[in-house]
PyMOL Python script that loads the backbone (N, CA, C, O; Angstrom):
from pymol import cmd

cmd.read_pdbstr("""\
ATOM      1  N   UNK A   1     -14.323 -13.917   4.643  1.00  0.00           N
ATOM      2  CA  UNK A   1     -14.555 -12.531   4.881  1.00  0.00           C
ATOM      3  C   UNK A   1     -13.380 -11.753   4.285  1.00  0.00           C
ATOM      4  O   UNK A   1     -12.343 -12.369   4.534  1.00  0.00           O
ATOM      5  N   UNK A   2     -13.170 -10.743   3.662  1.00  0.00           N
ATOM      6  CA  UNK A   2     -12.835  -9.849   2.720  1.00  0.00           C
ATOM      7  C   UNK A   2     -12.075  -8.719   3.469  1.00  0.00           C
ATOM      8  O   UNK A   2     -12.463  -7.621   3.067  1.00  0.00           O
ATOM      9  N   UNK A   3     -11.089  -8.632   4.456  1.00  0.00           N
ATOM     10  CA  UNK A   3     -10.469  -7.179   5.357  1.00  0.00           C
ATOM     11  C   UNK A   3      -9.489  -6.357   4.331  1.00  0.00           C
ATOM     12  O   UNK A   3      -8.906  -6.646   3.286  1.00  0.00           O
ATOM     13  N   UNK A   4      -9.589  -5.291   5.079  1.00  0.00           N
ATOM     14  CA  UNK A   4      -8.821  -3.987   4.521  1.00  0.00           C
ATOM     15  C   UNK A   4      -8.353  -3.368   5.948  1.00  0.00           C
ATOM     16  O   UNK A   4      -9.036  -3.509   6.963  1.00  0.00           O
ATOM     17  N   UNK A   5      -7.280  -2.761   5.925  1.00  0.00           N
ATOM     18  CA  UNK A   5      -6.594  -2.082   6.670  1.00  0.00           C
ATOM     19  C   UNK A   5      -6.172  -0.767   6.543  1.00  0.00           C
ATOM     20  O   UNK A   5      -5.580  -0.433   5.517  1.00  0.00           O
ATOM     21  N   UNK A   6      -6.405   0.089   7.496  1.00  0.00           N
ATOM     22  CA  UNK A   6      -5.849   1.546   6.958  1.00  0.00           C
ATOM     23  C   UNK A   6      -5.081   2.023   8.231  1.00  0.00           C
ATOM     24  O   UNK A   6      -5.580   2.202   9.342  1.00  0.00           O
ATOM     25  N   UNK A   7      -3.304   2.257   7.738  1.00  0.00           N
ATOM     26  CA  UNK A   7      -2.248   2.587   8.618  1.00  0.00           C
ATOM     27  C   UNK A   7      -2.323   4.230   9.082  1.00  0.00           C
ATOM     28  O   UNK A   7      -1.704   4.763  10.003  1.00  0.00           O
ATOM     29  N   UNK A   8      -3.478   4.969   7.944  1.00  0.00           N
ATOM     30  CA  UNK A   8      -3.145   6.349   8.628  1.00  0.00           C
ATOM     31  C   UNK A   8      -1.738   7.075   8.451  1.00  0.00           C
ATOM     32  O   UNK A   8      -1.488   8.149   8.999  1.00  0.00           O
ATOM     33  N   UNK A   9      -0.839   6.387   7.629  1.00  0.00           N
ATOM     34  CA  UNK A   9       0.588   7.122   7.540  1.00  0.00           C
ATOM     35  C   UNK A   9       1.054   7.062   8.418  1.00  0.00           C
ATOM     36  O   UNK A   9       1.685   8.086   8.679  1.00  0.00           O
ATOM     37  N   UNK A  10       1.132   5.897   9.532  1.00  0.00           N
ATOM     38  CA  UNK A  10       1.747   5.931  10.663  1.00  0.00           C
ATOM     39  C   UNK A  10       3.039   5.108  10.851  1.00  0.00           C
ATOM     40  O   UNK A  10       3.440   5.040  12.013  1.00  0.00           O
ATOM     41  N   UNK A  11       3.760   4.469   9.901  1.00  0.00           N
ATOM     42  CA  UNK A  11       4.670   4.083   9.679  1.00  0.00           C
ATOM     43  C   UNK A  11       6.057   4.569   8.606  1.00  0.00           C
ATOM     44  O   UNK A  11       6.116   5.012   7.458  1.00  0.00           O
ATOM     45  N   UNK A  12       7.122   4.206   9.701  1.00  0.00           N
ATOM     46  CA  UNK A  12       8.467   4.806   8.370  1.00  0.00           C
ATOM     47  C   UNK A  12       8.715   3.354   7.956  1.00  0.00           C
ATOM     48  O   UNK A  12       8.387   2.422   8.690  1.00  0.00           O
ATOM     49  N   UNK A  13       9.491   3.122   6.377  1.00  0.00           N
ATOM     50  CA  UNK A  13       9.086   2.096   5.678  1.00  0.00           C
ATOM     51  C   UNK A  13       9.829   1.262   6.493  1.00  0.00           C
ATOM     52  O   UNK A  13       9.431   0.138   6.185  1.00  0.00           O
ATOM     53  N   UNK A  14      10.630   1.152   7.308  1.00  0.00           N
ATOM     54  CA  UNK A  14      11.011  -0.368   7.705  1.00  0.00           C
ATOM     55  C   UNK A  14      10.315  -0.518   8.814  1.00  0.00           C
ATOM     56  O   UNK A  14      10.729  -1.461   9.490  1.00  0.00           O
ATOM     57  N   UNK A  15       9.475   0.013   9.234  1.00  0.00           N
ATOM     58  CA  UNK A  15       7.997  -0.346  10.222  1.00  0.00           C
ATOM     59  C   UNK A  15       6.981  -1.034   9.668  1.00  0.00           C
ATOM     60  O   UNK A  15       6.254  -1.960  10.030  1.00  0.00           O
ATOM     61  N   UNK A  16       7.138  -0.140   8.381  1.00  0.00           N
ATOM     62  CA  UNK A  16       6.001  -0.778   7.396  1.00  0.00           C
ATOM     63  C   UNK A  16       6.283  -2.308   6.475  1.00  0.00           C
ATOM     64  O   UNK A  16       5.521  -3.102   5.924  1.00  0.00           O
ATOM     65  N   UNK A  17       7.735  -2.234   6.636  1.00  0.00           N
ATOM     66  CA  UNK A  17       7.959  -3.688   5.829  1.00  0.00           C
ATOM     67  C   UNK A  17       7.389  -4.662   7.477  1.00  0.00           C
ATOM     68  O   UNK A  17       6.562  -5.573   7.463  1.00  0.00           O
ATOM     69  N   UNK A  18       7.743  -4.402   8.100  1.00  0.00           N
ATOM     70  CA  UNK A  18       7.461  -5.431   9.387  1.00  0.00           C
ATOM     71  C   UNK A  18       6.141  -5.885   9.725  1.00  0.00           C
ATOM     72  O   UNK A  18       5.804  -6.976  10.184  1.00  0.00           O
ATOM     73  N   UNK A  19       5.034  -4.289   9.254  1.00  0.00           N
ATOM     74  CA  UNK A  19       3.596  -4.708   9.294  1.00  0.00           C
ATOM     75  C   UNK A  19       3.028  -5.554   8.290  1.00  0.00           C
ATOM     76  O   UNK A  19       2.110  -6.349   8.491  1.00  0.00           O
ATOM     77  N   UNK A  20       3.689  -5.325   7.053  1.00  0.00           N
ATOM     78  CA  UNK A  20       3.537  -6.379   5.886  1.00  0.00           C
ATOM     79  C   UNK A  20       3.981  -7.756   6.187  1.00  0.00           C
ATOM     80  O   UNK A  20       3.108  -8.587   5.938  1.00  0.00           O
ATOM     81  N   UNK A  21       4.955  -8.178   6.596  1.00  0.00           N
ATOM     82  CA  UNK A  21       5.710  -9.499   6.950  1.00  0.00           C
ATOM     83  C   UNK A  21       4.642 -10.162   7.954  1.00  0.00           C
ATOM     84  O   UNK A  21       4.227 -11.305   7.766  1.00  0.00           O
ATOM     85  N   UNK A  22       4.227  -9.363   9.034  1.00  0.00           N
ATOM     86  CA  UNK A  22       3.488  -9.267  10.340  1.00  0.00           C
ATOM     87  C   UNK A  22       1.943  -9.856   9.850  1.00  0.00           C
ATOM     88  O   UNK A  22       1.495 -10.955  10.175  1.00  0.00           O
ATOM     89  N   UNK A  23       1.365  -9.010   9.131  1.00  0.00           N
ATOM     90  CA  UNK A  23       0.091  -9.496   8.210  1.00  0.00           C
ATOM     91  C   UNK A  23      -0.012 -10.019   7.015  1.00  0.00           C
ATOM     92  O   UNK A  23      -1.065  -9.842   6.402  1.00  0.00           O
ATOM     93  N   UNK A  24       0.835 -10.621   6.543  1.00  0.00           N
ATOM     94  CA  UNK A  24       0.414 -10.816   5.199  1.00  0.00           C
ATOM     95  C   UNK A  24      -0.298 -12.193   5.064  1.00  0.00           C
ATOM     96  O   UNK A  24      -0.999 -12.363   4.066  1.00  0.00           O
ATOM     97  N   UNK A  25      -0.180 -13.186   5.975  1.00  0.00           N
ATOM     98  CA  UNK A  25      -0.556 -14.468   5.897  1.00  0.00           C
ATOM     99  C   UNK A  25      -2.179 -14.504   6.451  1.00  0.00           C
ATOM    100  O   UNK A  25      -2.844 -15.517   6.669  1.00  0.00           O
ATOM    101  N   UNK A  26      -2.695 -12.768   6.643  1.00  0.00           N
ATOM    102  CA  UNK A  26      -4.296 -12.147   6.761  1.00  0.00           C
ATOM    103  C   UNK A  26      -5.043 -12.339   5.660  1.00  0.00           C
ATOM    104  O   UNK A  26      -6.268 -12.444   5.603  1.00  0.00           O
ATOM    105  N   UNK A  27      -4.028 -12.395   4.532  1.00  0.00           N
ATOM    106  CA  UNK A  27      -4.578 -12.164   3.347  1.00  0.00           C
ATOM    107  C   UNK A  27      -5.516 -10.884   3.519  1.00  0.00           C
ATOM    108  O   UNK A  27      -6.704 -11.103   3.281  1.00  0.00           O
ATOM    109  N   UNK A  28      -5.165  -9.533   3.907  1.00  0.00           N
ATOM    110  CA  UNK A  28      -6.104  -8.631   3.476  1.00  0.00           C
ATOM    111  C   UNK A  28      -5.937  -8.100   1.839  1.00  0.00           C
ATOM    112  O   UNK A  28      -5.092  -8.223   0.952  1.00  0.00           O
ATOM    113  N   UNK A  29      -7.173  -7.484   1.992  1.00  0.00           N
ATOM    114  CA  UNK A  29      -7.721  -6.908   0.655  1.00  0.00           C
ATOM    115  C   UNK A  29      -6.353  -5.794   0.151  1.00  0.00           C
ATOM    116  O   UNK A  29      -5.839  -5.740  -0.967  1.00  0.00           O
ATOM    117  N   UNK A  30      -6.032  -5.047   1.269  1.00  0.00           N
ATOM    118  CA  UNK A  30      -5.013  -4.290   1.198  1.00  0.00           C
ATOM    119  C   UNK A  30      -4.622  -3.339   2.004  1.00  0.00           C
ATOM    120  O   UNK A  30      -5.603  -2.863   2.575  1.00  0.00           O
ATOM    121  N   UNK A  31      -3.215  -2.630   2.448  1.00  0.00           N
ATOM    122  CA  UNK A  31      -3.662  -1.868   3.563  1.00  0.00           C
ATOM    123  C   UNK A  31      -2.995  -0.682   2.886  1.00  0.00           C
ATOM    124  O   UNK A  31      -2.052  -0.647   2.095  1.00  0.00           O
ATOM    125  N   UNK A  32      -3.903   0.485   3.524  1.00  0.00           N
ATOM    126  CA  UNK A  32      -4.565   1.332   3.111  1.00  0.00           C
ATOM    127  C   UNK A  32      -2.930   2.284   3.608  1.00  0.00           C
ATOM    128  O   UNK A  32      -2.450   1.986   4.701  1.00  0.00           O
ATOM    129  N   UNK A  33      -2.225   3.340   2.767  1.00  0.00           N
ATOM    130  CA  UNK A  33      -1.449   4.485   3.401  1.00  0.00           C
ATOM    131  C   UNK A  33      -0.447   4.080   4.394  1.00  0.00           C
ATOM    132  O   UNK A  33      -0.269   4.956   5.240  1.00  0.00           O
ATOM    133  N   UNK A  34       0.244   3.047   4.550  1.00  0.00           N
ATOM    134  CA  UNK A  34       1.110   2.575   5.587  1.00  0.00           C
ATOM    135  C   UNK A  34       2.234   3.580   6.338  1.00  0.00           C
ATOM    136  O   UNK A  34       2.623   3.539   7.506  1.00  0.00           O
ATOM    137  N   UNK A  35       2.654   4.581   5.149  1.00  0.00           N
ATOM    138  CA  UNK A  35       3.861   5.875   5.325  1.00  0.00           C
ATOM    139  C   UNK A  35       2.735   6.916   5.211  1.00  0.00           C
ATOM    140  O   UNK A  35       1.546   7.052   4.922  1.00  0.00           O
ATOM    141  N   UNK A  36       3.977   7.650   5.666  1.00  0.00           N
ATOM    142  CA  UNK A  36       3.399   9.160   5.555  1.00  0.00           C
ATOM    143  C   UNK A  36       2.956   9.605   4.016  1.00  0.00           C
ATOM    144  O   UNK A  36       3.523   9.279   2.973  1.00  0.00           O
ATOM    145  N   UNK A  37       1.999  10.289   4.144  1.00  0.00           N
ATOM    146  CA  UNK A  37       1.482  11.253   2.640  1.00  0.00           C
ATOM    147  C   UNK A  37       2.371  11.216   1.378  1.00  0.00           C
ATOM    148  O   UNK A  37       2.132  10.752   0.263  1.00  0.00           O
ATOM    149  N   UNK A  38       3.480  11.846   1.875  1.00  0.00           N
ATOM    150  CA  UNK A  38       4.561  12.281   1.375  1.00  0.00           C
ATOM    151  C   UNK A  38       5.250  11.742   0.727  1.00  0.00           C
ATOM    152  O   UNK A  38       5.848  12.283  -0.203  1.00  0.00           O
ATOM    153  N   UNK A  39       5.403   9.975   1.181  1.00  0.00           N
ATOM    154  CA  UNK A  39       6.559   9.126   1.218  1.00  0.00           C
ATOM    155  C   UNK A  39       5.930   8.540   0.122  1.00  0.00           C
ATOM    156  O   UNK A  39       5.165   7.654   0.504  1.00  0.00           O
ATOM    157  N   UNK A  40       5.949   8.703  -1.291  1.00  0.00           N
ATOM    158  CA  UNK A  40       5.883   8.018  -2.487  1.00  0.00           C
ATOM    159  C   UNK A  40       6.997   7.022  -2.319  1.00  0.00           C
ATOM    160  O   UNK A  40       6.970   5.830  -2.013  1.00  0.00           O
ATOM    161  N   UNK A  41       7.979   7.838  -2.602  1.00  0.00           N
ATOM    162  CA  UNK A  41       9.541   6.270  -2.335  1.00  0.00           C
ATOM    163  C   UNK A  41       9.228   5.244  -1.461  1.00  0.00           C
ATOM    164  O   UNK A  41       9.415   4.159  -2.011  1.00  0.00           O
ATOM    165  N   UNK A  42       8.806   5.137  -0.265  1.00  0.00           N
ATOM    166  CA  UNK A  42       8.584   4.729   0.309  1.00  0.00           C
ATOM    167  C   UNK A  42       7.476   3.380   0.012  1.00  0.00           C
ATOM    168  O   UNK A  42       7.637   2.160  -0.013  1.00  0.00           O
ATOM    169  N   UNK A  43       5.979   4.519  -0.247  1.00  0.00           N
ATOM    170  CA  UNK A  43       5.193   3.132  -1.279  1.00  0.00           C
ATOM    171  C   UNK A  43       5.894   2.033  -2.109  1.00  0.00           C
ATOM    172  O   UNK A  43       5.866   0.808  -1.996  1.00  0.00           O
ATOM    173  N   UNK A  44       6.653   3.007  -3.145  1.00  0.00           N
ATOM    174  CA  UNK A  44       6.835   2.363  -3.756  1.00  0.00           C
ATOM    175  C   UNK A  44       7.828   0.937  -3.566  1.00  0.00           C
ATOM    176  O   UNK A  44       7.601  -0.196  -3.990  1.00  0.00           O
ATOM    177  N   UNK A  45       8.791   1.350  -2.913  1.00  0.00           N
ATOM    178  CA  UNK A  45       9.912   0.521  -2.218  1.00  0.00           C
ATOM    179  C   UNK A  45       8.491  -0.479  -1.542  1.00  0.00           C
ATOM    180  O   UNK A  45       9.013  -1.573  -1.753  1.00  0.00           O
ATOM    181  N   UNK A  46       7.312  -0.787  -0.995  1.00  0.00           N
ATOM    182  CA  UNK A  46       6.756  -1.745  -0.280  1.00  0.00           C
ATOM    183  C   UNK A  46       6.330  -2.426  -1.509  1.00  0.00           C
ATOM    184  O   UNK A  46       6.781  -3.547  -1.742  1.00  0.00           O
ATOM    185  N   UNK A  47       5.431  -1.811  -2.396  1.00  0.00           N
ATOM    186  CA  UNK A  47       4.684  -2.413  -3.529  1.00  0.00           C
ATOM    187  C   UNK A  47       5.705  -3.793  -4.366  1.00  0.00           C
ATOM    188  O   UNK A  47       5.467  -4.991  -4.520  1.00  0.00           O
ATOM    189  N   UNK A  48       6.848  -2.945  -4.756  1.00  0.00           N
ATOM    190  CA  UNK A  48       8.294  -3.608  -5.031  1.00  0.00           C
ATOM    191  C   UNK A  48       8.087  -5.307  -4.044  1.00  0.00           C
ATOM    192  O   UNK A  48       8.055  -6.452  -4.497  1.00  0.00           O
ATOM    193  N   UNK A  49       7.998  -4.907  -2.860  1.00  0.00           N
ATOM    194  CA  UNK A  49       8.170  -5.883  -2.339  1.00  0.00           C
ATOM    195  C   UNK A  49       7.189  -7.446  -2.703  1.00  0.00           C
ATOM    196  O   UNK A  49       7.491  -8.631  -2.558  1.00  0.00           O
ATOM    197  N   UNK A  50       6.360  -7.002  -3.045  1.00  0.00           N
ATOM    198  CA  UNK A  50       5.526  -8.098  -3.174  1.00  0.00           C
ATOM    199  C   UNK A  50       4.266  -7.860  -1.865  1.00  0.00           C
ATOM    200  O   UNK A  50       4.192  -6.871  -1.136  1.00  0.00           O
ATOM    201  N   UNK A  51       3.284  -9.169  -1.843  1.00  0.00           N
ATOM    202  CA  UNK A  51       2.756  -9.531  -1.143  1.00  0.00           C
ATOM    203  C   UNK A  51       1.294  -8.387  -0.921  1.00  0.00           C
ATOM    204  O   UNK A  51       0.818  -7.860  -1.926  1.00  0.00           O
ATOM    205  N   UNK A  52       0.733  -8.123   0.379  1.00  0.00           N
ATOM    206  CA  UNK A  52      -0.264  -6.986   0.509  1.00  0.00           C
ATOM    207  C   UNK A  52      -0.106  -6.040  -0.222  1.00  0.00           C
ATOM    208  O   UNK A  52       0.934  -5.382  -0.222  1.00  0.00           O
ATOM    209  N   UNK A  53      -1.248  -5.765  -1.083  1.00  0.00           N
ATOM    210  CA  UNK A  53      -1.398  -4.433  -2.063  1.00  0.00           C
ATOM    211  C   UNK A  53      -1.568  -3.299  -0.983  1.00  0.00           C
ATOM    212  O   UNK A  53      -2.120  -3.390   0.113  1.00  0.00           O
ATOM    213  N   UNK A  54      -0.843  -2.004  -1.668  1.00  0.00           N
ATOM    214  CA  UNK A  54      -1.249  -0.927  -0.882  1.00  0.00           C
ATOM    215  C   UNK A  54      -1.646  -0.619  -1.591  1.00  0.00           C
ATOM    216  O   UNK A  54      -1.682  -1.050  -2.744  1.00  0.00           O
ATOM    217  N   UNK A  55      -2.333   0.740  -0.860  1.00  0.00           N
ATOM    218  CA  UNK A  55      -3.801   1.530  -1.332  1.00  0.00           C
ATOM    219  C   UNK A  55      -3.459   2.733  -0.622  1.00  0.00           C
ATOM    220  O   UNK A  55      -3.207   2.866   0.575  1.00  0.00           O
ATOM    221  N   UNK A  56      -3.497   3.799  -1.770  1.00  0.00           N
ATOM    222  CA  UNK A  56      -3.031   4.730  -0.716  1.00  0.00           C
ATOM    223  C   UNK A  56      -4.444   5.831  -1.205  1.00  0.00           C
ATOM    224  O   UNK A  56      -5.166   5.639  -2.183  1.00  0.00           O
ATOM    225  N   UNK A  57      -4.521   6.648  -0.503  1.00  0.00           N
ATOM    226  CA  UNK A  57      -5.476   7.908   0.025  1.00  0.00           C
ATOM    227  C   UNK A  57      -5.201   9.634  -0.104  1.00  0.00           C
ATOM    228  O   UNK A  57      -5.499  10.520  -0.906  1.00  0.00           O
ATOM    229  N   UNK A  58      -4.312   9.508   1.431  1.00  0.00           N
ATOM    230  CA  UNK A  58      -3.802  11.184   1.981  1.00  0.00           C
ATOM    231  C   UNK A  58      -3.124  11.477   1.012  1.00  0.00           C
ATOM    232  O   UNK A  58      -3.240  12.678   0.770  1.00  0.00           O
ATOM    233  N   UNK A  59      -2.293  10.829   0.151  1.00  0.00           N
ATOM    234  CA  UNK A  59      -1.083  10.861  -0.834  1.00  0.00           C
ATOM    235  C   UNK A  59      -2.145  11.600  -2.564  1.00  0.00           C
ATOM    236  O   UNK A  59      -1.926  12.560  -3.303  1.00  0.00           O
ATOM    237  N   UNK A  60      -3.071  10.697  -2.547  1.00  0.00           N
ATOM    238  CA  UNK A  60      -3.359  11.415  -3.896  1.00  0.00           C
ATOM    239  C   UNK A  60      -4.475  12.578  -3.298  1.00  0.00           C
ATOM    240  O   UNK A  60      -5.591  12.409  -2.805  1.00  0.00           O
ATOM    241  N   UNK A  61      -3.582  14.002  -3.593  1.00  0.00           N
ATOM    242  CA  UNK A  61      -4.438  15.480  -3.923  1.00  0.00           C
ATOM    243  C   UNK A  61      -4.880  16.233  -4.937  1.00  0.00           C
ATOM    244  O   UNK A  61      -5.346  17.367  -5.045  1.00  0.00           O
ATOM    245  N   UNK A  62      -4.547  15.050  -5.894  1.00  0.00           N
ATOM    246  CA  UNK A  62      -4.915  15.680  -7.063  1.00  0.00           C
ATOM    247  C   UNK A  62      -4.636  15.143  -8.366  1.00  0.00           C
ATOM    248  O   UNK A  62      -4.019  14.094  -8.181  1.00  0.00           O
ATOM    249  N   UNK A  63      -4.824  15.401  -9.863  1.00  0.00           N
ATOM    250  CA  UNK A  63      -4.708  14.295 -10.865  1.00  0.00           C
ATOM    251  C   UNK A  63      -3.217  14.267 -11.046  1.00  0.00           C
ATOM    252  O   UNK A  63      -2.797  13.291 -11.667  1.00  0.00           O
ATOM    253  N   UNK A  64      -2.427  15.049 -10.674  1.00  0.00           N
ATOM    254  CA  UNK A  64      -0.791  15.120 -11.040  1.00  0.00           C
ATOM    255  C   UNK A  64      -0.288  14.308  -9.902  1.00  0.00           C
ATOM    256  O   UNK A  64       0.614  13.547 -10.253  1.00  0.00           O
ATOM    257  N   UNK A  65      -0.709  14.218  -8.200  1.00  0.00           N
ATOM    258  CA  UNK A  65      -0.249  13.222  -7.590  1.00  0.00           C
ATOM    259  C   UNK A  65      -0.200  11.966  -7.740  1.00  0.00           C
ATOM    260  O   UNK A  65       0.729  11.223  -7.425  1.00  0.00           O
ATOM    261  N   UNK A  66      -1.688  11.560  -8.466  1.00  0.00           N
ATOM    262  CA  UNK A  66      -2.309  10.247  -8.859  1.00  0.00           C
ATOM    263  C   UNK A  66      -1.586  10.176 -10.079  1.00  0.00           C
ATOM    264  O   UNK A  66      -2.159   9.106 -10.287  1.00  0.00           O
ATOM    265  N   UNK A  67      -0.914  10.300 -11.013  1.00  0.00           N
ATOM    266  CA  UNK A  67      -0.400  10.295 -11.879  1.00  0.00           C
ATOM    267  C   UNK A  67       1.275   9.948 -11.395  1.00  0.00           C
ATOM    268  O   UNK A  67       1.940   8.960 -11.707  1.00  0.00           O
ATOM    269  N   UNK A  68       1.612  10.926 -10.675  1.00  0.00           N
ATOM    270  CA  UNK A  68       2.757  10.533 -10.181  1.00  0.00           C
ATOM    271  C   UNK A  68       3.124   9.328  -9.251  1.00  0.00           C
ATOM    272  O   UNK A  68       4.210   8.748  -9.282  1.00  0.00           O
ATOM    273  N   UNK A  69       2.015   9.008  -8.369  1.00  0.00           N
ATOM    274  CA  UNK A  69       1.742   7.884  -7.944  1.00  0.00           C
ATOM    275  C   UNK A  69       1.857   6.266  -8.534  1.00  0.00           C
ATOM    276  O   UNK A  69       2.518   5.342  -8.060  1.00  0.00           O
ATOM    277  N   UNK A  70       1.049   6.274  -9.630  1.00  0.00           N
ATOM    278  CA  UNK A  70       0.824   5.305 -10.247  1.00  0.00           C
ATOM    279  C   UNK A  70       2.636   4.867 -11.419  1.00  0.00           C
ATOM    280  O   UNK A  70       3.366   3.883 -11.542  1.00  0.00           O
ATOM    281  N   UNK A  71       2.588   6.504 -12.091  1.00  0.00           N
ATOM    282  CA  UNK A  71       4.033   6.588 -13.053  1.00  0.00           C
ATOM    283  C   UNK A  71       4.661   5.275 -11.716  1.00  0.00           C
ATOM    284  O   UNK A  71       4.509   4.053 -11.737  1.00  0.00           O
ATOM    285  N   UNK A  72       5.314   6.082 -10.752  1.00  0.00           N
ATOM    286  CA  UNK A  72       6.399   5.799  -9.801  1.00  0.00           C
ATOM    287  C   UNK A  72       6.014   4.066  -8.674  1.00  0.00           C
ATOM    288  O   UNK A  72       6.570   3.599  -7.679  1.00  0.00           O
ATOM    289  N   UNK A  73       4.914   3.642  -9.452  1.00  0.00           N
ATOM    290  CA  UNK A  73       4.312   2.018  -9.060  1.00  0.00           C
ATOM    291  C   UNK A  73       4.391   2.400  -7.155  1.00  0.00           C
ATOM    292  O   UNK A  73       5.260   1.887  -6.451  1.00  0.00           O
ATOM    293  N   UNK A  74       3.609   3.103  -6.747  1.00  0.00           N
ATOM    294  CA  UNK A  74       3.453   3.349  -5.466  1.00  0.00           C
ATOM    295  C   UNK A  74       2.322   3.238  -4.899  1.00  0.00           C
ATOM    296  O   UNK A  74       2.133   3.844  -3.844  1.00  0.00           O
ATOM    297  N   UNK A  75       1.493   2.580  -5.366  1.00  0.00           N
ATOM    298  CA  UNK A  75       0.288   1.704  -4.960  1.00  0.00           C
ATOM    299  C   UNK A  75      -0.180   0.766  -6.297  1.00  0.00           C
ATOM    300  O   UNK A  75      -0.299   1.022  -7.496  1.00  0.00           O
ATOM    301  N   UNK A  76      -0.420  -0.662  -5.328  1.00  0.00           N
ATOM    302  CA  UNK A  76      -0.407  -1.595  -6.339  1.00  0.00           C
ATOM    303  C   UNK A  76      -1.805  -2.269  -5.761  1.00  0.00           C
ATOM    304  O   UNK A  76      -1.592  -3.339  -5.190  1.00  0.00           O
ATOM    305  N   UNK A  77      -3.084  -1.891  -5.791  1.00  0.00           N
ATOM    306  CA  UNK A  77      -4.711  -2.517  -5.399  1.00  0.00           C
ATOM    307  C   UNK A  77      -5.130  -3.308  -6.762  1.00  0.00           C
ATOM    308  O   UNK A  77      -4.887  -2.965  -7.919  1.00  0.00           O
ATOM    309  N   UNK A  78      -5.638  -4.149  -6.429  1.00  0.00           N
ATOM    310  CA  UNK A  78      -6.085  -5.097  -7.758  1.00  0.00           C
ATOM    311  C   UNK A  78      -6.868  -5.221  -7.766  1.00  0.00           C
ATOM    312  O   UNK A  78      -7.625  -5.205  -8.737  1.00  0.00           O
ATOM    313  N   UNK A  79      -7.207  -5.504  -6.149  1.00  0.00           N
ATOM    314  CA  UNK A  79      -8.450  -5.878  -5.690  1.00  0.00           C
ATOM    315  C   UNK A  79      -9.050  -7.511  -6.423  1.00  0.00           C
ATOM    316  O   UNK A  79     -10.189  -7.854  -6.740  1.00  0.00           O
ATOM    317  N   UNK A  80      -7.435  -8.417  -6.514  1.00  0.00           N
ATOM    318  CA  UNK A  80      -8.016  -9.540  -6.676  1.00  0.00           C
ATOM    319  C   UNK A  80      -8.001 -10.716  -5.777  1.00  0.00           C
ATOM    320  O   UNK A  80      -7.493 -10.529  -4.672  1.00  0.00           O
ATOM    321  N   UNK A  81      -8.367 -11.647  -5.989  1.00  0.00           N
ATOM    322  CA  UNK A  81      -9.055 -12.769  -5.243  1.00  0.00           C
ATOM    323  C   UNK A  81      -7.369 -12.999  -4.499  1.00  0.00           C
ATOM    324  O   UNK A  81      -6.342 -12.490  -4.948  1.00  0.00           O
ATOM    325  N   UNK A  82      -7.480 -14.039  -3.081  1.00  0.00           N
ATOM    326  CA  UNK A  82      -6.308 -14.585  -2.814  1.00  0.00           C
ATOM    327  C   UNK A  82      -6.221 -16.205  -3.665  1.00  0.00           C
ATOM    328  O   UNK A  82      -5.306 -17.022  -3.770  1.00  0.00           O
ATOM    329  N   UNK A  83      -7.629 -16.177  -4.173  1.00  0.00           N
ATOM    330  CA  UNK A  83      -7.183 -17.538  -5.312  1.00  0.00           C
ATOM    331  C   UNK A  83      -6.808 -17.554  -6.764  1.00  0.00           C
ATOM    332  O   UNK A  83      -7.043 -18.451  -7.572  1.00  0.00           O
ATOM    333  N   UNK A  84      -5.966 -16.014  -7.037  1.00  0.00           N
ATOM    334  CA  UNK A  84      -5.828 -16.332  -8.323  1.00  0.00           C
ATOM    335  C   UNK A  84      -6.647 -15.456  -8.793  1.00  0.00           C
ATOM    336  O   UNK A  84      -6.001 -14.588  -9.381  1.00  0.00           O
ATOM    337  N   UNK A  85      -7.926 -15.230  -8.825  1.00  0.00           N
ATOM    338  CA  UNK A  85      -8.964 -14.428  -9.854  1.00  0.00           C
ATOM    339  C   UNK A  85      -8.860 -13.129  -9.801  1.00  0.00           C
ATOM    340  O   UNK A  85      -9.573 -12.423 -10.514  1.00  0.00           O
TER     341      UNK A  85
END
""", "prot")
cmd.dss("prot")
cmd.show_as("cartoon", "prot")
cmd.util.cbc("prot")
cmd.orient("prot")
């Protein structure tokens, strides 16, 4: 079975490194916005980390956020297999 998670921006990033450490052996699909809206650095500093792809949402408002988003590697979804594919 295939899970996804969505934090809602309810974590500051060393909450959020703990929920990653906490789930990652879930193998989810990815979890969804872990920080606040705002907190690009933040994404990005998790993505950096390895392991669960984030996916973020509240954060992109528009094609210059999503742009800035992606520039600054602050969500990393692949949406690939946990075997490799």
């Amino acid at each position: 079975m295939l899970l996804a998670a969505d934090a809602n921006g309810s974590y500051r990033l060393e909450e959020a490194r703990q929920l990653l450490a906490d789930t990652d052996d879930l193998a989810l699909q990815c979890i969804e916005q872990p920080c606040a809206p705002e907190a690009v650095a933040e994404h990005a500093a998790l993505v950096a980390t390895g392991g669960t792809p984030i996916c973020l949402d509240e954060t992109i408002t528009s094609l210059a956020t999503a742009r800035d988003a992606v520039e600054r590697r602050a969500c990393a979804v692949g949406w690939r297999s946990r075997s490799g594919g």
